[in-house]
KEVEXLO-205737 format. One record per residue (C-alpha): x, y, z; residue number from 1. Coordinates in steps of 0.001 Angstrom, whole numbers. Each point is the difference from the previous one (the first is absolute). Layout:
REC        x        y        z  num
REC        X        Y        Z  NUM
...
This chain:
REC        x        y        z  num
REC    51270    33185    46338    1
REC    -3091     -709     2204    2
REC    -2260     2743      989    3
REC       63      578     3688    4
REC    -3529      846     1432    5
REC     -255     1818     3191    6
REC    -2302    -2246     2225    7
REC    -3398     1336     1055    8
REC     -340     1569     3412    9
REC    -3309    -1204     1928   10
REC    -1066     2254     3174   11
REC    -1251    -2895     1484   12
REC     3300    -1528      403   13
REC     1817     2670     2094   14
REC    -3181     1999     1259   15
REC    -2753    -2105     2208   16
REC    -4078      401     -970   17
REC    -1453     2514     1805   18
REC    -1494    -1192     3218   19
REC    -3738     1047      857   20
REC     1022      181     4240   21
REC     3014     2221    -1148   22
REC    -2224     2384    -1514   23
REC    -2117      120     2998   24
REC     2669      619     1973   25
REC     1341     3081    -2079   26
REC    -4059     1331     -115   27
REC       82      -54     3933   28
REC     3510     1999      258   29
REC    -1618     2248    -2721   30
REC    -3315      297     2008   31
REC     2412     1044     2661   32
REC     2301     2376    -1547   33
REC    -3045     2235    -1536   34
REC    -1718       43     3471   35
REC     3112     1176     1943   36
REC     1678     1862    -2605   37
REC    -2241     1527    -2175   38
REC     -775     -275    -4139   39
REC     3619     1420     -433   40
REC     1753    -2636     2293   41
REC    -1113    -2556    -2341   42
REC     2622    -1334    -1905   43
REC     1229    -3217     -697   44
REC     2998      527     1442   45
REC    -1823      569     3330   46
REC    -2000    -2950      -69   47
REC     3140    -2326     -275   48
REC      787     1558     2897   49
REC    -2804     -397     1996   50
REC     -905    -3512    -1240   51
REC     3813     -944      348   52
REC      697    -1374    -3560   53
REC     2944      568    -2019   54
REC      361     3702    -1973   55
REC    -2004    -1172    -3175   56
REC    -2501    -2244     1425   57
REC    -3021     2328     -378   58
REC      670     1518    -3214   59
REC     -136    -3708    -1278   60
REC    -3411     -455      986   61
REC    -1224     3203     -785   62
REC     1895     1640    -2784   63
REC    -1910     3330     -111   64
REC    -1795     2046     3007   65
REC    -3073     -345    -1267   66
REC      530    -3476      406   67
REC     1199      302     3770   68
REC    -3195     1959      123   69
REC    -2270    -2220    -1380   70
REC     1669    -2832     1928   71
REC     -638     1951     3389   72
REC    -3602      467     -962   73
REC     -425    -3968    -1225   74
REC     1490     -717     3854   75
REC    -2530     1768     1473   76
REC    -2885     -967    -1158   77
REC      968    -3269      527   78
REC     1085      366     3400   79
REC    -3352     1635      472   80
REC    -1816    -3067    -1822   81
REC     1975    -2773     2176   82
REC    -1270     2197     3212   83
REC    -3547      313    -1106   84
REC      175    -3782     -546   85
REC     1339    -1271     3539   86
REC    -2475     2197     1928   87
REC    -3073      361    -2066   88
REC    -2352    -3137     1288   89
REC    -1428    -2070    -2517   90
REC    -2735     -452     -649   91
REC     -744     3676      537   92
REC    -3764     1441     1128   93
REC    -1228     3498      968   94
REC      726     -499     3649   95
REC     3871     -748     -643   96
REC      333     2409    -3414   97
REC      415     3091     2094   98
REC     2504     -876     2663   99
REC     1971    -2023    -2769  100
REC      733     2896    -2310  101
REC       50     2161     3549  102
REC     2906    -2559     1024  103
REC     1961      -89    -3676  104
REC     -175     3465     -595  105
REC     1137     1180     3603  106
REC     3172    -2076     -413  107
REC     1102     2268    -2399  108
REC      849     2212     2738  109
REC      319    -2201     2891  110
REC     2278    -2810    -1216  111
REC     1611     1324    -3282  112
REC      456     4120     -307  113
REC     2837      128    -2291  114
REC    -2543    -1767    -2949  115
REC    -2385     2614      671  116
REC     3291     2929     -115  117
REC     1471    -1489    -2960  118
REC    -3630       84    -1824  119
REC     -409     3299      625  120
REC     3470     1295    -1177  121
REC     -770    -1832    -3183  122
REC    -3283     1684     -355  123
REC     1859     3384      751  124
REC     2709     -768    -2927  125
REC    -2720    -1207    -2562  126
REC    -1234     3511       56  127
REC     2818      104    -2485  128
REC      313    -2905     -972  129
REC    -2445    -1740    -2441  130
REC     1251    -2976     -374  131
REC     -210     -608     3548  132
REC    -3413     1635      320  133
REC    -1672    -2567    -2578  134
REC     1860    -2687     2518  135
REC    -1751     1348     3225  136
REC    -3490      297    -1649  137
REC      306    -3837    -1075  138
REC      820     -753     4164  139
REC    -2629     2193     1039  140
REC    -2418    -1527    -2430  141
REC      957    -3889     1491  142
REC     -157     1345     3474  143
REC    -3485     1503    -1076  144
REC    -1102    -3569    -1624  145
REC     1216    -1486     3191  146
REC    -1885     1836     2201  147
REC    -3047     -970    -2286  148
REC      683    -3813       28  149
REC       72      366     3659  150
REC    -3020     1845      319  151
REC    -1930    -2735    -2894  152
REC     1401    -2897     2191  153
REC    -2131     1267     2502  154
REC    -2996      751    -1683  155
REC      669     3217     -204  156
REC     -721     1453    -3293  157
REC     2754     2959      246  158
REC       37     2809    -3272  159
REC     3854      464    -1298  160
REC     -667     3345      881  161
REC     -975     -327     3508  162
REC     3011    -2652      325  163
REC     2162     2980    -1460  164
REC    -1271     2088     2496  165
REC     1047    -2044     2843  166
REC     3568      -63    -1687  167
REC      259     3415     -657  168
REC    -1198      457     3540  169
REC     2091    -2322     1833  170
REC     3039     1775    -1883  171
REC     -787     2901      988  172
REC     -289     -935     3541  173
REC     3853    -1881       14  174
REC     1242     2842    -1691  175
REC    -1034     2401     2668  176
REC     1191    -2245     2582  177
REC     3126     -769    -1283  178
REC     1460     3690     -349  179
REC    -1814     2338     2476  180
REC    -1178    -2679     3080  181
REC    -3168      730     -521  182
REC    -2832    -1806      572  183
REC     1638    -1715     3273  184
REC    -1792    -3330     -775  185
REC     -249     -108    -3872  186
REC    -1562    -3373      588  187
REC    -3051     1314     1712  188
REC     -576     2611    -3291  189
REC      547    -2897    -2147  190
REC    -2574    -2083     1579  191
REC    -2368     3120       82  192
REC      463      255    -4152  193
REC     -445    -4218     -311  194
REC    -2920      484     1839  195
REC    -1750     2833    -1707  196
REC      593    -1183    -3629  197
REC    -1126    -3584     1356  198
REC    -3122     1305     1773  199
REC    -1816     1222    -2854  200
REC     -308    -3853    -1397  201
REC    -1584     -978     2997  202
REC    -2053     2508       50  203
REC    -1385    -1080    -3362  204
REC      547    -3778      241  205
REC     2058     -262    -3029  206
């Protein structure tokens, strides 16, 4: 009698590739969920919800919340990156460097608050989290080397640490705005910080 073989199951032919604008899409609803509902509204069953996907649909994508995590912070920083890149003019000089940054940075605030809400509620939960503490020091870092690129493009010769500064800085500033109000027009205090960490390069020609 003939040995019967059970035939070999292959995902692929009941369960479609991932799809890169799907992922997106789940990212945004997460960006969403943390910013109006707090590090303990974020589940995956919440951002089916909110992205309107079948019950299932996130955990696929990211199996573990570290990896919603780290998929919120990837989303950012490229959300951030495709900003910097449609208003930033090219080529940059000294003139334009200041009001470009001024311009990318205050949209932060003015056009996209829940990014800035949802980055701070993951800063708050990597205080106990390390995993997601090493993941927010890698996006600060790129959002440091960005600021230096910038600065280089333009002849300025920016330190890491003084572009760090301005990060920090600029932080601090959205935090403060975002949960007490205060300063009224964070853009202005923004500007102010651009322009002193800028000033000192003029000031020595480098």
């Amino acid at each position: 009698m003939a040995r019967q073989t059970t035939p070999t199951w292959e995902p692929s032919e009941t369960v479609p590739p991932p799809n890169p604008q799907r992922r997106d899409h789940l990212a945004d609803a997460a960006i969403t969920v943390l910013a109006e509902q707090g590090s303990r509204g974020l589940t995956h069953r919440a951002v089916d919800a909110t992205a309107d996907v079948p019950a299932g649909t996130t955990s696929r994508y990211f199996r573990t919340r570290d990896a919603l995590l780290n998929g919120i912070i990837e989303r950012l920083t490229r959300r951030l990156d495709e900003r910097v890149d449609a208003h930033v003019v090219r080529p940059l000089d000294r003139a334009h460097l200041k009001g470009a940054l001024a311009t990318v940075l205050n949209m932060m605030v003015a056009d996209v608050p829940n990014e800035s809400l949802a980055l701070f509620e993951l800063h708050l939960e990597a205080n106990r989290n390390p995993n997601l503490r090493r993941m927010l020091t890698g996006a600060l870092r790129g959002r440091r080397d960005l600021i230096v690129r910038q600065c280089r493009a333009a002849g300025i010769a920016i330190t890491e640490q003084d572009a760090m500064l301005l990060e920090m800085s600029v932080l601090g500033i959205l935090f403060t705005a975002l949960t007490t109000g205060a300063p009224d027009d964070p853009g202005t205090s923004i500007h102010t910080v651009i322009q002193a960490v800028l000033d000192q390069y003029a000031q020595t020609g480098r």
